[in-house]
C-alpha positions as CSV (number, residue, x, y, z in Angstrom):
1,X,200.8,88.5,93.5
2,X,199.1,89.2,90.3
3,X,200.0,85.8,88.6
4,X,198.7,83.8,91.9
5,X,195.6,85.6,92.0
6,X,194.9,85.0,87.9
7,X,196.0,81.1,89.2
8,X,193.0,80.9,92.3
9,X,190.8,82.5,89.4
10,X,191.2,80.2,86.6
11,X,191.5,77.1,89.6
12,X,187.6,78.5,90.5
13,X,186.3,78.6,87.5
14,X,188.0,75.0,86.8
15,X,186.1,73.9,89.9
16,X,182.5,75.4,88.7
17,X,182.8,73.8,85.6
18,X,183.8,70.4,86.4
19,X,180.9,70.8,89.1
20,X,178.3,71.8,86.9
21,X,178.7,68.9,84.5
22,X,177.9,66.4,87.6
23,X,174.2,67.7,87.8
24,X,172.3,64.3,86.4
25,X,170.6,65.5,83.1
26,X,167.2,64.7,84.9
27,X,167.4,67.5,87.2
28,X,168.9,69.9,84.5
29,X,166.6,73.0,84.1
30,X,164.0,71.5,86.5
31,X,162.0,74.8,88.2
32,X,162.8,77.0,85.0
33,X,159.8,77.9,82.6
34,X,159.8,77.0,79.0
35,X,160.6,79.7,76.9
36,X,157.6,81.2,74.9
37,X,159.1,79.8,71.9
38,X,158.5,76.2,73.2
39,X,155.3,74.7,72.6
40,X,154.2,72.3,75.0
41,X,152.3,69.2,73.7
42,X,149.2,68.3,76.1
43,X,150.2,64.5,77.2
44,X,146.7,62.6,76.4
45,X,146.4,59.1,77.5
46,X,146.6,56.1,75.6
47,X,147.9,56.2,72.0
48,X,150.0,56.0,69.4
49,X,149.7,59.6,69.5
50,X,151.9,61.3,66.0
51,X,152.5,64.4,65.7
52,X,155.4,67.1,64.2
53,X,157.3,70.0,66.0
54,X,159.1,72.6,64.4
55,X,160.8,75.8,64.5
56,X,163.7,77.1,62.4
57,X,166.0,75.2,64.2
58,X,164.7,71.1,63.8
59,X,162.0,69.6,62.9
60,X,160.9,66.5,65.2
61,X,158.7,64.2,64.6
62,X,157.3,61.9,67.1
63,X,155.1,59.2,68.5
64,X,154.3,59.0,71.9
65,X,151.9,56.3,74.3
66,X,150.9,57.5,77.4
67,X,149.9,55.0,80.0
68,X,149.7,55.7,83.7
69,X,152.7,57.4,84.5
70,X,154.6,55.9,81.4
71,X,155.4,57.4,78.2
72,X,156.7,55.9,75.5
73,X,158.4,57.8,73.2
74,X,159.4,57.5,69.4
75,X,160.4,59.7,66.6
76,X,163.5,61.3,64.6
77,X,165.0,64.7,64.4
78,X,166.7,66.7,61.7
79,X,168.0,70.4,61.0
80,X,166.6,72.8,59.5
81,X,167.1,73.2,56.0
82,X,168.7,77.2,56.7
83,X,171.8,75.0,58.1
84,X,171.9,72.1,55.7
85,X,172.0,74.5,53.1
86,X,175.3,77.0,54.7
87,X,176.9,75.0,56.9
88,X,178.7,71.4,56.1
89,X,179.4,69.9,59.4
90,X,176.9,69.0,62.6
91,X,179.3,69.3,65.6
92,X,177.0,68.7,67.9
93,X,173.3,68.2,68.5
94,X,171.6,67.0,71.7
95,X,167.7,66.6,71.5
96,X,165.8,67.0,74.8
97,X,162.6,65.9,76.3
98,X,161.4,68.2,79.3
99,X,158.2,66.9,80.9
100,X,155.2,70.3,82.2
101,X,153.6,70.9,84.5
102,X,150.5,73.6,83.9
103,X,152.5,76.6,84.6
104,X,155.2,75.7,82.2
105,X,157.8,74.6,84.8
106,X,159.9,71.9,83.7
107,X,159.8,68.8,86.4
108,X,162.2,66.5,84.4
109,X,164.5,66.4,81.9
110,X,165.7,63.7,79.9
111,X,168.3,63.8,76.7
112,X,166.2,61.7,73.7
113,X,169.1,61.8,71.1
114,X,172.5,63.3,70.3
115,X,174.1,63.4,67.1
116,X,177.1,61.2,66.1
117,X,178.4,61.9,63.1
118,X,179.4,65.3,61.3
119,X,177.0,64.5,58.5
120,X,174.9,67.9,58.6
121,X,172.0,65.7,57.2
122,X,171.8,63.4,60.0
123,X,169.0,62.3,60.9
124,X,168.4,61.6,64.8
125,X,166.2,58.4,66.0
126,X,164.7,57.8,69.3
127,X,162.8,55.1,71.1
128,X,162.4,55.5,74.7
129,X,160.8,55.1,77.8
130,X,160.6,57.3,81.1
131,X,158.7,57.5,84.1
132,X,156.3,60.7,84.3
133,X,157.1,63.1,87.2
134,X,153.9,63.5,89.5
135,X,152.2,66.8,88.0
136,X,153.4,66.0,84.8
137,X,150.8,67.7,82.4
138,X,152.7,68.0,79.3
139,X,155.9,67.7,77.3
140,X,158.2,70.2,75.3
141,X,161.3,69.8,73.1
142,X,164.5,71.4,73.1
143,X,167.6,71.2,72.4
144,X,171.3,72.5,72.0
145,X,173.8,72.5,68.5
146,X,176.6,73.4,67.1
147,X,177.3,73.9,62.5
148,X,180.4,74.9,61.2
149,X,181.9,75.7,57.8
150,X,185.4,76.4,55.9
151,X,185.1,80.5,58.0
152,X,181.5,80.3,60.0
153,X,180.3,78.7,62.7
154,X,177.2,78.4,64.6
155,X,175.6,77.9,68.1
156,X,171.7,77.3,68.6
157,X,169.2,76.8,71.3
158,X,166.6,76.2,72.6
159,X,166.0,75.7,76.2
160,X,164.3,76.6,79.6
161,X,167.4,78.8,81.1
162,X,165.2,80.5,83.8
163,X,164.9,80.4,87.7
């Protein structure tokens, strides 16, 4: 009895994960807030707009041209330099764009750039266009990694988890 109800348990939890990766990356963390830690940039028209964000984390910098409900978007990432100096591989990094609205809310998501190499000095390039949601105000970065070494390893992020 035991080993059939581990066997429905381990089936369900199969089921919600397969299911949660079908959710288009779009409407990923659409309705959560940033978190406090994530500065949003004010979208102004026009453009080339260049600036830099940063936290401990990466380091982004970016150009951006804003016109009607179009942005174009350009710009590299790398790590910080607390995990190029202890750890020596980058598992995994995926860079993402949220477009704001003026309470913080994220309206649309969109993955800018994801590592692919294990080089821990990667750098990350992006050149893309997307469509602005309606209400769009503003945009944020964040992001999700992974660093190992010979006996550490690392997980980091940064991203609007809240309903």
């Amino acid at each position: 009895m035991i080993i059939k109800q581990i066997t429905y348990c381990l089936g369900a939890i199969f089921l919600l994960n397969l299911g949660s990766g079908c959710v288009p990356i779009s409407k990923q963390f659409v309705g959560n807030t940033l978190a406090p830690k994530q500065q949003v940039i004010k979208l102004q028209s026009g453009g080339p707009h260049m600036d830099s964000w940063q936290n401990f984390d990466v380091k982004i910098d970016y150009e951006y041209k804003q016109n009607d409900a179009v942005l174009n978007i350009s710009g590299r990432a790398v790590l910080g330099q607390h995990y190029v100096m202890t750890f020596d591989n980058l598992n995994d990094l995926e860079l993402y764009l949220f477009f704001i609205d003026g309470n913080s809310r994220v309206l649309g998501t969109n993955m800018l750039a994801r590592s692919v190499t294990q080089n821990i000095a990667e750098t990350l390039q992006f050149n893309e266009s997307y469509k602005s949601p309606p209400g769009t105000t503003g945009i944020s970065f964040g992001y999700r990694g992974h660093v190992s070494a010979m006996k550490d390893n690392e997980t980091f992020y940064l991203l609007p988890l809240d309903h």
